[in-house]
FIKOLZA-1660 file (N, C-alpha, C; in steps of 0.1 Angstrom, whole numbers, plus 5000, padded with zeros to 4 digits):
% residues 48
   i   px   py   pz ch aa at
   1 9402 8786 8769  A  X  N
   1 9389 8789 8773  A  X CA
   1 9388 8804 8776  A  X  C
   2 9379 8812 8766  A  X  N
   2 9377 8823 8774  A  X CA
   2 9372 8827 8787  A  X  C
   3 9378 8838 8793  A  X  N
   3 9370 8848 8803  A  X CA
   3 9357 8851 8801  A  X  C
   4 9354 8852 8813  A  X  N
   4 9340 8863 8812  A  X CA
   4 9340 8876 8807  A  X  C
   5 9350 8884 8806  A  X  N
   5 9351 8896 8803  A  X CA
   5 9353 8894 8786  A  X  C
   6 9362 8884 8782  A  X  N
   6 9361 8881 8766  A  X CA
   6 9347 8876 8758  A  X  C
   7 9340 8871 8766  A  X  N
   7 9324 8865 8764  A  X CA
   7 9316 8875 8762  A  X  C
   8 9315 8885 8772  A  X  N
   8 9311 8897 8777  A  X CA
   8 9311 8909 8764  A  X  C
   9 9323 8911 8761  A  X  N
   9 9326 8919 8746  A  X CA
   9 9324 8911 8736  A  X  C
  10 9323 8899 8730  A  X  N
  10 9324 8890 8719  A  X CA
  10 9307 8893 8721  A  X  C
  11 9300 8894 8730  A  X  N
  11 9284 8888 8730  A  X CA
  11 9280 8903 8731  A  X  C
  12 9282 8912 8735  A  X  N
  12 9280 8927 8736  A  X CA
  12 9270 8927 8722  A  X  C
  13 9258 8935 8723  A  X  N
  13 9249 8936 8713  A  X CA
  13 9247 8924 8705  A  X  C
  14 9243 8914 8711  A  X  N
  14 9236 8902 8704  A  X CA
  14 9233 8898 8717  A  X  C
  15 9239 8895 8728  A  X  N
  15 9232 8886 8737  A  X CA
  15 9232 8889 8751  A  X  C
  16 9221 8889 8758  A  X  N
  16 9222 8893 8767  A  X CA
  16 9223 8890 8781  A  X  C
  17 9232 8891 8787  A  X  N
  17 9237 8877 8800  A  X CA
  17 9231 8880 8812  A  X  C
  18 9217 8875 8815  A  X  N
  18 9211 8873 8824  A  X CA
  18 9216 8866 8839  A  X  C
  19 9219 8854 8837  A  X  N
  19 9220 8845 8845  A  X CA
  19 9238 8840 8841  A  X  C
  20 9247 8839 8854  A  X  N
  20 9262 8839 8849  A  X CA
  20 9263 8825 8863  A  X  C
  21 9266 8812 8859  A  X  N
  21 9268 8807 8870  A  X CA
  21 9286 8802 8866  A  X  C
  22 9293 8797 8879  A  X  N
  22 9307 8788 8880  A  X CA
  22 9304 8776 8881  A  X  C
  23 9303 8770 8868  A  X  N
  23 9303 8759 8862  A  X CA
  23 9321 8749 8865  A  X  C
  24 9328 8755 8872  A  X  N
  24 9343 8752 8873  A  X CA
  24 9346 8739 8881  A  X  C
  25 9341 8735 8884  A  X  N
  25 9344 8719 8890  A  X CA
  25 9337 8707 8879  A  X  C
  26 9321 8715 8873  A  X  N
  26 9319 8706 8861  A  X CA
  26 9320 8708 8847  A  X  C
  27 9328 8719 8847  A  X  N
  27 9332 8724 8834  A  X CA
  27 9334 8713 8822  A  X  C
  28 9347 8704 8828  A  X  N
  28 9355 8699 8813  A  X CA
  28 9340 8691 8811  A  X  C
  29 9333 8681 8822  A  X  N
  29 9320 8671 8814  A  X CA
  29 9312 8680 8807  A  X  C
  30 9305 8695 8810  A  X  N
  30 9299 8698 8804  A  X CA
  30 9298 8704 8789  A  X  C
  31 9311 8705 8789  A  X  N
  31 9319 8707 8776  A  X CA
  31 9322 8696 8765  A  X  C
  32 9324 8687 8774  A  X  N
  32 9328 8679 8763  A  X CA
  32 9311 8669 8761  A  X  C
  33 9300 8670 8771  A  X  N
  33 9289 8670 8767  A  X CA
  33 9280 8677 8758  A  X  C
  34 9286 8688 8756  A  X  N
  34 9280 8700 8744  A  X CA
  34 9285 8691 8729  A  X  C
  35 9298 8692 8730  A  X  N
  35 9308 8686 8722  A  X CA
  35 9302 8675 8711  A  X  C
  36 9297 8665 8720  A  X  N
  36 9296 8654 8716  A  X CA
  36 9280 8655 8713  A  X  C
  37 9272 8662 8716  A  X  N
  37 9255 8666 8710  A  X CA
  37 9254 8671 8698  A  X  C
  38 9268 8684 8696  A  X  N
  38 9272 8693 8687  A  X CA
  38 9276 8681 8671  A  X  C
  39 9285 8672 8677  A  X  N
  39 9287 8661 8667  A  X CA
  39 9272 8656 8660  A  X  C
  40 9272 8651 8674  A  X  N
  40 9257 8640 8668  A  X CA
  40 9249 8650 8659  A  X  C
  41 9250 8659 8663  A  X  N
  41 9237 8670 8657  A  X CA
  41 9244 8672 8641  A  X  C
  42 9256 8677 8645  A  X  N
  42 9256 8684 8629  A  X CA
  42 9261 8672 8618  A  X  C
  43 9261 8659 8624  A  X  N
  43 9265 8646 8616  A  X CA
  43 9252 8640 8606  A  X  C
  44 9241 8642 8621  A  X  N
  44 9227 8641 8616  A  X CA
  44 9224 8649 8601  A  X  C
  45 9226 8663 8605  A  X  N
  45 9223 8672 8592  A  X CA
  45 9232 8668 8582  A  X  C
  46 9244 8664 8582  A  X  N
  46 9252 8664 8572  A  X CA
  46 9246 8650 8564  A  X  C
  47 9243 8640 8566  A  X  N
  47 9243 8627 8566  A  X CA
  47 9223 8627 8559  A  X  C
  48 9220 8637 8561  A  X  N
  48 9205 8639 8553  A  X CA
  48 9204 8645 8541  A  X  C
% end
């Protein structure tokens, strides 16, 4: 998992981080919540 400081330079001139919360106690569900939308989603496109 990156740092914030690796986020930080990777996103430097493209995006700009307004709002920074510690997601660290719901981290792994939200992740593997992205995960599994990211599936459905790009399975949808693949599958059309």
């Amino acid at each position: 998992m990156p740092g914030d400081t690796q986020i930080g330079k990777a996103t430097e001139n493209l995006f700009v981080i307004e709002d920074w919360h510690n997601l660290c106690t719901q981290q792994d569900k939200i992740l593997m919540a992205w995960n599994q939308n990211f599936l459905v989603i790009t399975d949808l496109e693949v599958t059309r």
